[in-house]
C-alpha positions in Angstrom: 96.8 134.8 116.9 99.3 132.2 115.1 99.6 129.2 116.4 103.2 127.1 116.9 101.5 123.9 115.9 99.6 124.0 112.9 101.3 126.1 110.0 99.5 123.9 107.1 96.3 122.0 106.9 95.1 119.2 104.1 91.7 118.7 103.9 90.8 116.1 101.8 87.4 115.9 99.5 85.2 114.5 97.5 82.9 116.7 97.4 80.3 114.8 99.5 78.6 116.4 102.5 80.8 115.1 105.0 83.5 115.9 103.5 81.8 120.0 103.4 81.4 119.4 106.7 84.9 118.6 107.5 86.2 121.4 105.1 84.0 123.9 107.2 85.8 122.8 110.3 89.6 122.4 108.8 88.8 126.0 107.5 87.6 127.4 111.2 91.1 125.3 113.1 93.1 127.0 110.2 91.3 130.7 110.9 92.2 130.3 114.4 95.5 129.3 114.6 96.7 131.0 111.3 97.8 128.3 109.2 97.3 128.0 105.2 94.9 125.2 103.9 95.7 122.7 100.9 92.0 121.5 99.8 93.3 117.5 98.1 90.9 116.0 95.6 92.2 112.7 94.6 91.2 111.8 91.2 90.8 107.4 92.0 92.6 105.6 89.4 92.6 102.5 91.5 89.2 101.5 91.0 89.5 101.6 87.0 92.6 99.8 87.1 91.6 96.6 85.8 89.1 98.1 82.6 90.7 97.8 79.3 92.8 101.3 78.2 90.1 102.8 75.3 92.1 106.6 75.0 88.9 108.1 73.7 87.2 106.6 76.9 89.9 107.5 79.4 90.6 110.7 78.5 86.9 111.7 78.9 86.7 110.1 82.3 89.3 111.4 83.4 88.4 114.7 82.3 84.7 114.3 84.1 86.7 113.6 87.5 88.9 117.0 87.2 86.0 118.4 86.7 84.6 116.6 89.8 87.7 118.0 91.3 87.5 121.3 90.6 84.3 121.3 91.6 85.2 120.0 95.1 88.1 121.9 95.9 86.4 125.6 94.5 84.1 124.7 97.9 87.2 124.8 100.4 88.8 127.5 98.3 85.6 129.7 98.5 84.9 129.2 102.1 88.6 130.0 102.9 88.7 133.0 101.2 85.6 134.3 103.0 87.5 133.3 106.6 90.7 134.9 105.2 92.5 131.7 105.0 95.3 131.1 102.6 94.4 128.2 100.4 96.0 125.9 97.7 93.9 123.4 95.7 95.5 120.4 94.2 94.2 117.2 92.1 96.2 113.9 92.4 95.6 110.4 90.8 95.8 107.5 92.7 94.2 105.3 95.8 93.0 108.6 97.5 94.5 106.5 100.9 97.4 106.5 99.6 98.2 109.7 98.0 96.1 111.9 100.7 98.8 110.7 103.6 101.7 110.7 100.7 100.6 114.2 100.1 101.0 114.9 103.5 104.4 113.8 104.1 105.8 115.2 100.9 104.2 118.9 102.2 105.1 119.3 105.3 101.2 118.9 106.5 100.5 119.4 109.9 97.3 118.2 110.1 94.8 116.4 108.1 91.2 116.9 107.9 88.6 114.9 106.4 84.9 113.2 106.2 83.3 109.9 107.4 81.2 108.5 105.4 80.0 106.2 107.8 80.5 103.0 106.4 80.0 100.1 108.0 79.1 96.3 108.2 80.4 94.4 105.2 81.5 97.1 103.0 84.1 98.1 106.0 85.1 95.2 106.5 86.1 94.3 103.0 87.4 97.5 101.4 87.8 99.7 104.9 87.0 103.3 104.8 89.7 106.1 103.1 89.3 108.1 106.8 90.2 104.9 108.8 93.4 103.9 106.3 94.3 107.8 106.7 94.6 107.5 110.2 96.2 104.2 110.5 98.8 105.4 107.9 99.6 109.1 108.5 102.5 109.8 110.7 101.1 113.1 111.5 97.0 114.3 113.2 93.9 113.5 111.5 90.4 114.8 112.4 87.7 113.1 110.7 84.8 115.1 110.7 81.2 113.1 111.1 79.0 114.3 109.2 75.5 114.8 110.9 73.0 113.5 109.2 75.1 109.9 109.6 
């Protein structure tokens, strides 16, 4: 059965449990209604932004978080694969925020799908959560997936 209404999924991770937890469930909606999956790892340049440039540095950092990446995104590619789901992984750089709902819009995304990490008190309220600045900024459906043992 193919649905009408979702034709491409983007689930978002990190990696983290919640975010399995949401890939397990963005994998299952995209089994049932027959549309492919994009699994996004962003690679967060916004929170090294103000360290001083060493190339020697950078380059290995930033060759630890493709590896984080890659990491990530071979769990949504295997568990697609074994639901018969068409699936895509990409790495991006930026405010993962940002570039998950700009990803979105520049691929035709019908849905996104992603963890909570459950944050709350004064963290939230100073920095917010990636799930709740998704949502407020995406002009198209988010599911955020709660992970259980939150």
């Amino acid at each position: 059965m193919e649905s009408k209404f979702y034709k491409k999924i983007l689930i978002a991770t990190d990696g983290s449990e919640s975010a399995k937890t949401a890939a397990d469930a963005g994998i299952e909606i995209a089994r049932i209604s027959g549309a492919k999956v994009c699994a996004v790892y962003v690679i967060d340049t916004s929170a090294y932004s103000s360290v001083p440039k060493d190339p020697r540095w950078e380059e290995a950092m930033y060759a630890q978080f493709r590896d984080l990446g890659q990491e990530a995104t071979s769990y949504v590619e295997e568990k697609a694969k074994v639901a018969g789901v068409g699936v895509e992984a990409v790495l991006v750089e930026g405010h993962p925020a940002e570039e998950i709902v700009n990803f979105a819009e520049r691929n035709d995304v019908d849905l996104i799908v992603l963890g909570s990490l459950g944050k709350s008190g004064i963290e939230r309220f100073l920095m917010g959560s990636v799930s709740e600045k998704v949502v407020r900024n995406s002009k198209v459906s988010v599911l955020i997936s709660r992970d259980q043992s939150t």
